[in-house]
C-alpha positions in Angstrom: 84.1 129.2 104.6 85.2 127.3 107.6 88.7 126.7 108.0 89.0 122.8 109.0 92.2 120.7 108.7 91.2 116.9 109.0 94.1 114.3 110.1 94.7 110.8 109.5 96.2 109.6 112.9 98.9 106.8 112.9 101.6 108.1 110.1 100.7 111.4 110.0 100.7 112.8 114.1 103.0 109.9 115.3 104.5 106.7 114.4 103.1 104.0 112.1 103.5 100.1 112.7 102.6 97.8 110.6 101.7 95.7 113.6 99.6 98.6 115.1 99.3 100.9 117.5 98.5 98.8 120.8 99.4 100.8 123.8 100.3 104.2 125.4 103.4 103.3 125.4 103.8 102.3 121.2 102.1 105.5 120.9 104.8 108.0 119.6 104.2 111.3 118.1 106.0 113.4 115.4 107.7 116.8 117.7 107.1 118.8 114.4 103.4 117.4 114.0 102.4 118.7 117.3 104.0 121.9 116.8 102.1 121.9 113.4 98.7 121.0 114.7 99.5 123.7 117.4 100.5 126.5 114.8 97.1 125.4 112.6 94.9 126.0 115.9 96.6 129.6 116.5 96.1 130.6 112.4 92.5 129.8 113.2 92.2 126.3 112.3 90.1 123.7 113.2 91.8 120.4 113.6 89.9 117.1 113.8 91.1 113.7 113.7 89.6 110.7 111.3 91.3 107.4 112.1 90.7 103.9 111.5 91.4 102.0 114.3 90.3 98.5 113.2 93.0 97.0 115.8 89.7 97.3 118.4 87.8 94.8 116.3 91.2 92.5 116.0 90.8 92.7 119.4 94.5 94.0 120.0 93.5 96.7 122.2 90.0 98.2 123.9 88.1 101.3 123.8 89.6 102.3 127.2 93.0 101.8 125.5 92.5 104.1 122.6 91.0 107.2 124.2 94.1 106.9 126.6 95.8 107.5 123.5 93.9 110.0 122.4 93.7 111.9 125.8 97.7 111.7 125.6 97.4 113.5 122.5 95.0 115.7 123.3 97.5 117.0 126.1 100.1 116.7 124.4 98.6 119.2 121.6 97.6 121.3 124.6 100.4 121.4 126.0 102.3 123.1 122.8 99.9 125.5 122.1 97.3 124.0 120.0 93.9 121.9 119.9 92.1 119.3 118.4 88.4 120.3 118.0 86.8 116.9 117.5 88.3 113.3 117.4 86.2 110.4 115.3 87.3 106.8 114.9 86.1 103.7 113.3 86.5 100.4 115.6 85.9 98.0 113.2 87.3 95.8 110.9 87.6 95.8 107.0 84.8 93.2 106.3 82.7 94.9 108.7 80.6 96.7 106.0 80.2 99.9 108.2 79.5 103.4 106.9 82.3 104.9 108.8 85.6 103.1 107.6 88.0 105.6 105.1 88.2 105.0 102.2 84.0 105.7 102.7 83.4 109.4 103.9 81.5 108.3 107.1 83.9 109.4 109.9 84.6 113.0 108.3 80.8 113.5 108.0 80.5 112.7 111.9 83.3 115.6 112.0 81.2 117.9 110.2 78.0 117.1 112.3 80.1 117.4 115.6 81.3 120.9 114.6 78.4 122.0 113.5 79.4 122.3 109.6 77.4 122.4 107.0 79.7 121.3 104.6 83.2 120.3 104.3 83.8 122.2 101.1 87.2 123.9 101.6 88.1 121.7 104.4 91.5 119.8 104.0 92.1 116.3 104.6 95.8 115.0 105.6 96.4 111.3 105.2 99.3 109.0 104.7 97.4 106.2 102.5 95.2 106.6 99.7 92.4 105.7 101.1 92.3 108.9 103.9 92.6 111.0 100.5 90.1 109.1 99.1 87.8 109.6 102.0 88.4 113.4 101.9 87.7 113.6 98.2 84.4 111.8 98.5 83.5 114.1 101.5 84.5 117.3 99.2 87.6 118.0 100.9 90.8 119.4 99.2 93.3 116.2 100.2 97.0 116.1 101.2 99.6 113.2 101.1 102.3 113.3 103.6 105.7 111.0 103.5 106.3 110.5 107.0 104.2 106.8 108.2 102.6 104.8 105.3 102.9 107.9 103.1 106.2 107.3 101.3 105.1 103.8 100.1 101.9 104.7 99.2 103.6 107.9 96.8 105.6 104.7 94.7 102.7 102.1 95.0 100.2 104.7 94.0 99.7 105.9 90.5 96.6 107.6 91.3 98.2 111.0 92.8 98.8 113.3 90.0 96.1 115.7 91.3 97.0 115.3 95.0 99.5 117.5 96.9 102.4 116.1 98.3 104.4 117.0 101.4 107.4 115.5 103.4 105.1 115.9 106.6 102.8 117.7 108.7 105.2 120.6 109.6 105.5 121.0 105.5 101.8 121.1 104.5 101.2 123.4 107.7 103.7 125.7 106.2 102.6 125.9 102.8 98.7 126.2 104.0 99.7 128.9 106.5 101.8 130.8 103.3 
């Protein structure tokens, strides 16, 4: 079985806004989620990133914008240790009807096809909003609330997470898989 954490992006690796993530600069990750994405890689982890990122069809920021982002990131992960094996996103908006936008399972089945996976049974999928764990349950992932971003809010809004596992952040998920 292949070992494959999935992660929701804004809330999760850095800082939420409500007004969205627009820039390099507003782009502010979590210490301890780096260190935890590094300490997944060296356990023998994949880590892949799912993230909506409808503030592209808004037209709040570009393509260009977003993969700087993501290359930050990237080094960023790099530079404590770790690696992120794949990174999808979705670029458009709610009403866009596409395939790919979580709650729907679209962007974690890219995942599996970029990796080479034949399934993502045993897989986990780390989100701060029901509908990342919603996306991982429907793509047969094992799913994971954290607090930290939208995560907190959604724990009191959200009746629908007796089943799910819940965990003040990254860092405390990381060490309770890596118990």
């Amino acid at each position: 079985m292949t070992q494959l954490v999935i992660l929701d992006r804004d809330g999760v690796i850095n800082r939420d806004s409500d007004d969205y993530v627009k820039s390099l600069d507003e782009f502010i990750p979590y210490p301890q989620a780096l260190e935890a994405i590094a300490r997944l890689s060296q356990a023998g982890w994949m880590v892949a990133v799912a993230t909506n990122q409808s503030g592209i069809a808004r037209g709040y920021y570009d393509v260009d914008t977003l993969e700087a982002m993501h290359a930050k990131m990237q080094a960023l992960v790099t530079a404590a240790g770790g690696k992120i094996d794949h990174i999808a996103y979705c670029p458009h908006g709610p009403d866009d009807e596409c395939s790919c936008r979580k709650p729907l399972p679209g962007l974690l089945e890219r995942i599996r096809d970029a990796l080479g996976l034949k399934t993502l049974e045993g897989s986990w999928m780390v989100g701060d909003s029901l509908r990342d764990l919603q996306a991982g349950n429907a793509a047969g992932c094992h799913s994971a609330l954290v607090r930290t971003g939208k995560g907190a809010r959604t724990e009191l809004k959200d009746a629908d997470l007796d089943h799910e596992r819940i965990f003040d952040d990254l860092a405390a998920f990381t060490d309770w898989l890596l118990s």
